[in-house]
C-alpha positions as CSV (number, residue, x, y, z in Angstrom):
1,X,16.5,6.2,-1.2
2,X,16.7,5.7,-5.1
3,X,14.4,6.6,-7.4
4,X,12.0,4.6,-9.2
5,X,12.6,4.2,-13.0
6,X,9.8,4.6,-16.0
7,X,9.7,0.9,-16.1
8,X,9.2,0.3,-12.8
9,X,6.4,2.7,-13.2
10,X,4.8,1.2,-15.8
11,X,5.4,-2.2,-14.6
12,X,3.4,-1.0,-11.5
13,X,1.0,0.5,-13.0
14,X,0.2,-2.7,-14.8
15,X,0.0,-4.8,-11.8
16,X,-2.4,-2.5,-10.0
17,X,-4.6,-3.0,-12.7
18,X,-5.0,-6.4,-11.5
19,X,-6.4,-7.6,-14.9
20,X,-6.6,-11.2,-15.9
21,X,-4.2,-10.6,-18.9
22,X,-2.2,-13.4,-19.9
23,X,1.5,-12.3,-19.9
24,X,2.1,-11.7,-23.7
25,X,-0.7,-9.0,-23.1
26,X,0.9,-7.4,-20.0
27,X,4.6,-7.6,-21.3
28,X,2.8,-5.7,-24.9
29,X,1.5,-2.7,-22.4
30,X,4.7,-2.2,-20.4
31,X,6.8,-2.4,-23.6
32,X,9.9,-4.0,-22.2
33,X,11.7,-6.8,-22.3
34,X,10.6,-10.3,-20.5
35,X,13.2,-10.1,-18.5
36,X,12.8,-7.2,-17.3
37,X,9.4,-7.3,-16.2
38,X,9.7,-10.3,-14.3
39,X,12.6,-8.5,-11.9
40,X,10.7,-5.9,-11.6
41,X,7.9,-7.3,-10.5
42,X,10.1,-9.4,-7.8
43,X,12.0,-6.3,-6.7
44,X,8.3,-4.6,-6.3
45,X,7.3,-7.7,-3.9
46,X,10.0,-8.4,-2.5
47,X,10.6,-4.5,-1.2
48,X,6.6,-4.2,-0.2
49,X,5.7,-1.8,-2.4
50,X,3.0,-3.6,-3.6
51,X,1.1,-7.3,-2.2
52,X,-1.8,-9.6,-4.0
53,X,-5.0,-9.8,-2.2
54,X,-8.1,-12.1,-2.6
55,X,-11.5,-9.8,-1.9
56,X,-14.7,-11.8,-1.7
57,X,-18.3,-10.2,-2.5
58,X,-19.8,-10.1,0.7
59,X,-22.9,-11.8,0.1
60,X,-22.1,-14.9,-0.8
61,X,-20.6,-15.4,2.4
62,X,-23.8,-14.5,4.0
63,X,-23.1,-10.7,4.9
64,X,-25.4,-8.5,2.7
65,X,-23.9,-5.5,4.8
66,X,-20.5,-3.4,5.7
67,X,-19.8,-0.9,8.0
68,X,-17.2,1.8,7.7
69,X,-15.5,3.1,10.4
70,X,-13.6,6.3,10.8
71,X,-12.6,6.7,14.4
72,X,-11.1,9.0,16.6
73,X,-9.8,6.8,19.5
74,X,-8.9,8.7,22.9
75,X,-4.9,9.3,22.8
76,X,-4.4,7.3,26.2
77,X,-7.0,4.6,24.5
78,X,-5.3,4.3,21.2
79,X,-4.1,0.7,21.8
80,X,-7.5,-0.6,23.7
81,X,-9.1,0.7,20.4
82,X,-7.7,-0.7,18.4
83,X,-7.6,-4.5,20.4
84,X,-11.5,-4.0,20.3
85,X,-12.1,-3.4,16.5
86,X,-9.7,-6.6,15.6
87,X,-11.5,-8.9,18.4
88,X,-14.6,-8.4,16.4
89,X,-15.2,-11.4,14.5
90,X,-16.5,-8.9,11.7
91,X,-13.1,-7.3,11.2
92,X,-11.5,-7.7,7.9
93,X,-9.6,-4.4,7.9
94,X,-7.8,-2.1,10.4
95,X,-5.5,0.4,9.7
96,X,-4.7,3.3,12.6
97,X,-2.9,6.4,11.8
98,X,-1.6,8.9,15.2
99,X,-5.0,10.5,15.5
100,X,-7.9,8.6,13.5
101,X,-8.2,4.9,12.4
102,X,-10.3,3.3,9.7
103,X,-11.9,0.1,10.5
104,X,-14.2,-2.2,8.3
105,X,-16.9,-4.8,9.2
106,X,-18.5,-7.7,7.3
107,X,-22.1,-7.6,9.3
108,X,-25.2,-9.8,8.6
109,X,-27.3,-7.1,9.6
110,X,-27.9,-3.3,9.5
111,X,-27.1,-2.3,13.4
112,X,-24.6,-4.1,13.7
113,X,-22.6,-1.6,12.7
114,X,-24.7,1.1,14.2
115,X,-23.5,-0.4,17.6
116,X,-20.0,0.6,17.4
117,X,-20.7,4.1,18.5
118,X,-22.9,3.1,21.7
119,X,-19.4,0.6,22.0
120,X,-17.3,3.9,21.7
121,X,-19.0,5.5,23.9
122,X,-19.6,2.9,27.3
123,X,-15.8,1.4,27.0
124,X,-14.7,5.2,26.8
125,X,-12.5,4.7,24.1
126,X,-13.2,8.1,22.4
127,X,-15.2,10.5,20.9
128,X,-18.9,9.0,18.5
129,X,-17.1,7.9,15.5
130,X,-18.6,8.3,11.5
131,X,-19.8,5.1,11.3
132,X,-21.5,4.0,7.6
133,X,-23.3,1.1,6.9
134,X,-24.5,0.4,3.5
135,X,-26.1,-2.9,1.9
136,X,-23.2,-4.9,0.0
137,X,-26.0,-5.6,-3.1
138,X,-25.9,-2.3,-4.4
139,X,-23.4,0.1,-6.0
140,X,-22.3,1.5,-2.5
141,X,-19.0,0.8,-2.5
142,X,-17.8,2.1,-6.3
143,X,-13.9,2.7,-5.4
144,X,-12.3,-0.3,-2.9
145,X,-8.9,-0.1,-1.9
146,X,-8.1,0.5,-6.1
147,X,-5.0,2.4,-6.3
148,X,-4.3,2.6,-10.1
149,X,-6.2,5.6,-11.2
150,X,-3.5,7.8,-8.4
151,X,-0.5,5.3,-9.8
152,X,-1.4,6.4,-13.9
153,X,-1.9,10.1,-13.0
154,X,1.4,10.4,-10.9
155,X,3.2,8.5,-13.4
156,X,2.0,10.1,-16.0
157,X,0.6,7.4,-17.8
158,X,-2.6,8.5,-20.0
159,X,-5.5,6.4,-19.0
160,X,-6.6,3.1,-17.0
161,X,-7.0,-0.6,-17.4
162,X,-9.4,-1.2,-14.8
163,X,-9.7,1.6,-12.5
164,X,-12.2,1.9,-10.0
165,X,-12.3,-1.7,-8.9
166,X,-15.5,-1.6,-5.9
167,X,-16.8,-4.1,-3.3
168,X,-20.0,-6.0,-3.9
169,X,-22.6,-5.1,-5.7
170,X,-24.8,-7.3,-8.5
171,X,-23.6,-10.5,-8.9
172,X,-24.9,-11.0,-13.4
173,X,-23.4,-13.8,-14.1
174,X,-24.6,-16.1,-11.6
175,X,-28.3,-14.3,-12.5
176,X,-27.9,-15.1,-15.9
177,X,-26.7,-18.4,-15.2
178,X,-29.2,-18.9,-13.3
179,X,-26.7,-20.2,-10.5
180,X,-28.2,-20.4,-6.7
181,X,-26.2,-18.0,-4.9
182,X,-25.6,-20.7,-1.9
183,X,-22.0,-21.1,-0.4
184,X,-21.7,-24.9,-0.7
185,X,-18.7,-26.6,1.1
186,X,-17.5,-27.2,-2.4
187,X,-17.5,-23.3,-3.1
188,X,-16.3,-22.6,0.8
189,X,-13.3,-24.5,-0.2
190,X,-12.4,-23.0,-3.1
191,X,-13.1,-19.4,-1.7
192,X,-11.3,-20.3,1.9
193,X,-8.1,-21.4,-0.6
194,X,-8.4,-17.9,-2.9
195,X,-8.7,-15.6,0.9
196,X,-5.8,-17.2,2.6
197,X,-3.7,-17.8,-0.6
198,X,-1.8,-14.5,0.2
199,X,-0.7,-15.5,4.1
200,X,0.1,-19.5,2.6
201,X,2.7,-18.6,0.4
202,X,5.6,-18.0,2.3
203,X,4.8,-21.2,4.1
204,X,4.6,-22.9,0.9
205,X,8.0,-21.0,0.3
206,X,6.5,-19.1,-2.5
207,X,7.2,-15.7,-3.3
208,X,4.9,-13.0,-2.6
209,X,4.8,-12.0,-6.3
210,X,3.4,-15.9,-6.9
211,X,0.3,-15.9,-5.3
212,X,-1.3,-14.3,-8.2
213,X,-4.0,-16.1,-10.2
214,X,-1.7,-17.4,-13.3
215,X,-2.3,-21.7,-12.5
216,X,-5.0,-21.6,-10.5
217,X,-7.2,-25.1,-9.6
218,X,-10.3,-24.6,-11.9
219,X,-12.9,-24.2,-8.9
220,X,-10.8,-21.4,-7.7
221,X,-11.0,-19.8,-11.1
222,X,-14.6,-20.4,-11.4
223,X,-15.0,-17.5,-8.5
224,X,-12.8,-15.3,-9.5
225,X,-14.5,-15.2,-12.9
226,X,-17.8,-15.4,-11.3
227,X,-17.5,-12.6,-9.5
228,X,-17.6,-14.2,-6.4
229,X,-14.1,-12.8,-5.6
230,X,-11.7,-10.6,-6.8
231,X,-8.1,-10.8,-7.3
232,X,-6.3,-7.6,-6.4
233,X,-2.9,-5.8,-6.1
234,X,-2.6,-3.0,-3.6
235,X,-0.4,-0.2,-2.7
236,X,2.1,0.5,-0.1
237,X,3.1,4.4,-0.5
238,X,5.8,3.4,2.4
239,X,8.6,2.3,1.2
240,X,7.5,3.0,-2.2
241,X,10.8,5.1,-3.8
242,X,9.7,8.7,-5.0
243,X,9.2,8.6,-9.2
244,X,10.6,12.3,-10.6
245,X,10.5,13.3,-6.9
246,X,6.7,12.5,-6.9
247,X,4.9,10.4,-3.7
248,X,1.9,9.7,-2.6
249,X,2.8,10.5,1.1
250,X,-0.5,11.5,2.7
251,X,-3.6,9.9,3.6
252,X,-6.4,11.8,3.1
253,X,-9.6,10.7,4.4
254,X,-13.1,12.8,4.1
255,X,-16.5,12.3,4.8
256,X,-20.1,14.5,4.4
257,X,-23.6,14.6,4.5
258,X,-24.8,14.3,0.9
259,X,-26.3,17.7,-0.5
260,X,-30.1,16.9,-1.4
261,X,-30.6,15.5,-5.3
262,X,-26.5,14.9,-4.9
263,X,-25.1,11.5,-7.3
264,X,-22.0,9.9,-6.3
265,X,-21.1,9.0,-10.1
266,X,-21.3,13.1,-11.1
267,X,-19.2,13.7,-7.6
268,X,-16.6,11.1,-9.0
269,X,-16.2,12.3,-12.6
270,X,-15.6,15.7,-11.3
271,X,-12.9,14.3,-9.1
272,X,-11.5,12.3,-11.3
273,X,-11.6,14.8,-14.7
274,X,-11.4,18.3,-13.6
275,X,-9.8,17.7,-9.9
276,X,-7.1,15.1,-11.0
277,X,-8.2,13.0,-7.5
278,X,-8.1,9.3,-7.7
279,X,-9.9,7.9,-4.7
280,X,-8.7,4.7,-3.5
281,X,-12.0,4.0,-1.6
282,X,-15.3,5.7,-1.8
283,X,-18.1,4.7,-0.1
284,X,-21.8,5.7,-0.8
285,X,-24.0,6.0,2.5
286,X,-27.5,7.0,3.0
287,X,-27.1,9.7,5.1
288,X,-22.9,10.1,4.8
289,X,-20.0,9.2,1.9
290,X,-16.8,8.7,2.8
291,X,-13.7,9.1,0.8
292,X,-10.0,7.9,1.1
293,X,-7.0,9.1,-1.1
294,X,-3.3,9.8,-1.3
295,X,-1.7,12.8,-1.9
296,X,1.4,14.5,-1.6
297,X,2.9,16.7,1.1
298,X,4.9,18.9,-1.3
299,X,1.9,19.3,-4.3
300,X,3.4,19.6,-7.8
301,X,3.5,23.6,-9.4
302,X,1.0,24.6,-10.8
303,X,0.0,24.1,-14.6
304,X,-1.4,27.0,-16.0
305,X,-1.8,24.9,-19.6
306,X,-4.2,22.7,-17.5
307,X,-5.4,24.1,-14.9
308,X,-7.1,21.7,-11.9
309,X,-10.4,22.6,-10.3
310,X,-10.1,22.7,-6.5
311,X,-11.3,20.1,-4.6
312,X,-12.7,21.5,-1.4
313,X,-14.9,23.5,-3.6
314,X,-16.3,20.6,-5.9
315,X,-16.9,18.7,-2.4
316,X,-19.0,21.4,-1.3
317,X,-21.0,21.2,-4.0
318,X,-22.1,17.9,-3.6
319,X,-21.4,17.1,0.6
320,X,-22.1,19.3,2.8
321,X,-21.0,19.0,7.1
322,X,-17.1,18.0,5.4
323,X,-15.1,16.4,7.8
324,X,-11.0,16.2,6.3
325,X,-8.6,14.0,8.0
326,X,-4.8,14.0,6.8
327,X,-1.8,11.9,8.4
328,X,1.3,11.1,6.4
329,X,1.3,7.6,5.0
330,X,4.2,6.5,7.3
331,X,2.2,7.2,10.2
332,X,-0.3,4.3,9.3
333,X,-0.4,0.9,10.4
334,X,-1.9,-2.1,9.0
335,X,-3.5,-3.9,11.8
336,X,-5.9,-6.3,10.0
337,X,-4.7,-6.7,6.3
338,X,-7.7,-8.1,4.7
339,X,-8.4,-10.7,6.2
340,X,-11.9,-11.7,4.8
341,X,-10.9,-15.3,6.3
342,X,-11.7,-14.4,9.2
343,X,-15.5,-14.3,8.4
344,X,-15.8,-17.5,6.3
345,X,-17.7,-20.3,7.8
346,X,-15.3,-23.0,9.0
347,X,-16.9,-26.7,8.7
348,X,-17.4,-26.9,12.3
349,X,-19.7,-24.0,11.2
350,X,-17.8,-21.5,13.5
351,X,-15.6,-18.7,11.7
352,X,-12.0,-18.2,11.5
353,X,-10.9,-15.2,13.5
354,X,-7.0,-15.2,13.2
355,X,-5.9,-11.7,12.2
């Protein structure tokens, strides 16, 4: 397999911002030509390293909570698993590695998602799983499926544009607005449209690097700007090429009991400043956090000019009870690929449920 070049690099790197930069702006912070970009962009499409998204706040659409997942399904129950979590009308993400999966639930209410380890247990389909359920209001979800903060530090490229992108949280300007937060049919629509946008497009015999937001209807705009949802591009480490024999080839996934007086922001900036660790998903429970990254299976040599701290020991500082689960990237499978349609209310008042 080929290498990837510095401009793809920095191409991708600009896309994973997923920033709502008119073009002029993005082709000025690649710095290369227009042509250029636009085939790279294709090429990074087109050869799955990378796919558009559509994530809605929860709340809106009437689920003030989300549940977290992180199983360990029975090796002769893998498959039954893993039929379960997507039958459940919650389900907007599944992925399953050999030995662990990672499923997440939009729930209306708190034990909802406390159920799925009495479930785990009474179909037999493995061991109690780390299930964490936080409010979708708050600032529990900082870091959601944002992969540009691991892109910019592999690359090489100093700084962010966006990085960390989260799920939920306050919605300011419909409370400035004074907006009711209400899903009308009018705002279904236009939400229903942004959600399935991604799976249309090929039907529609668009390209998957069209289904952006440039040209957008203005009531699908009017969420996207009012937070309602959230336009993103994510990451496939797959059959991303290697760039200067770099790859994020590893999932790493990691979850503790919080030490007492313990703050998720001071556990991130370490992490992100001293440990050079991007988390693509970080989630901030009561009684346990749970982190996903990448990393590599061949780290890079040490630099003794800038030295990194470890990051086992700045997780004990802060988690205590660490649980680390790590599977190579190729070993993961995408069973639900967020599919937040699935959980908004059809007119018939029923929900749509195709994975």
């Amino acid at each position: 397999m080929r290498a990837l070049t510095d401009s793809e690099a920095r191409v991708i790197a600009v896309l994973l911002a997923a920033r709502p930069d008119r073009e002029r702006e993005r082709l000025r912070q690649v710095r290369i030509p227009r042509s250029t970009y636009h085939a790279v962009r294709r090429r990074a499409y087109e050869g799955l390293w990378l796919r558009d998204r559509y994530i809605p706040h929860p709340v809106p659409l009437g689920f003030p909570f989300v549940t977290f997942l992180l199983a360990r399904p029975f090796a002769d129950r893998f498959e039954d698993f893993a039929r379960v979590a997507a039958a459940d009308p919650g389900n907007v993400v599944l992925l399953t590695g050999r030995q662990v999966a990672l499923a997440i639930f939009f729930h209306k209410s708190e034990g909802e998602g406390r159920r799925w380890a009495v479930r785990m247990s009474d179909q037999n389909l493995g061991g109690a799983p780390t299930a964490c359920t936080v409010g979708a209001e708050g600032p529990t979800v900082p870091v959601y499926f944002d992969f540009e903060g691991l892109w910019c530090h592999l690359a090489g490229i100093a700084g962010t544009l966006a990085y960390p992108h989260g799920l939920g949280g306050r919605l300011p300007t419909a409370e400035r607005e004074g907006e009711s937060p209400s899903l009308t049919s009018h705002r279904a629509w236009a939400i229903g449209e942004l959600l399935r946008r991604p799976f249309l497009g090929p039907e529609a015999g668009k390209g998957p690097h069209l289904v952006g937001p440039f040209g957008l209807p203005f009531a699908q705009r009017r969420m996207l700007a009012r937070g309602w949802v959230d336009h993103r591009t994510l990451l496939d480490p797959g059959p991303l090429p290697a760039y200067q024999g770099k790859s994020p080839d590893q999932v790493v996934l990691i979850n503790g009991a919080p030490r007492p007086g313990a703050k998720p922001d001071e556990l991130f900036g370490e992490l992100t400043r001293e440990c050079r660790v991007f988390p693509f998903l970080f989630v901030v429970g009561t009684d346990r956090w749970l982190l996903g990254a990448w990393g590599a299976s061949t780290p890079p040599p040490p630099d003794p000019t800038a030295p990194r701290r470890p990051v086992l020991g700045t997780l004990r500082e802060y988690l205590e009870g660490i649980d680390v689960v790590q599977e190579p990237a190729s070993q993961f499978t995408t069973r639900v690929d967020h599919r937040y349609d699935r959980v908004l209310p059809l007119r018939d008042g029923s929900t749509g449920s195709k994975v």
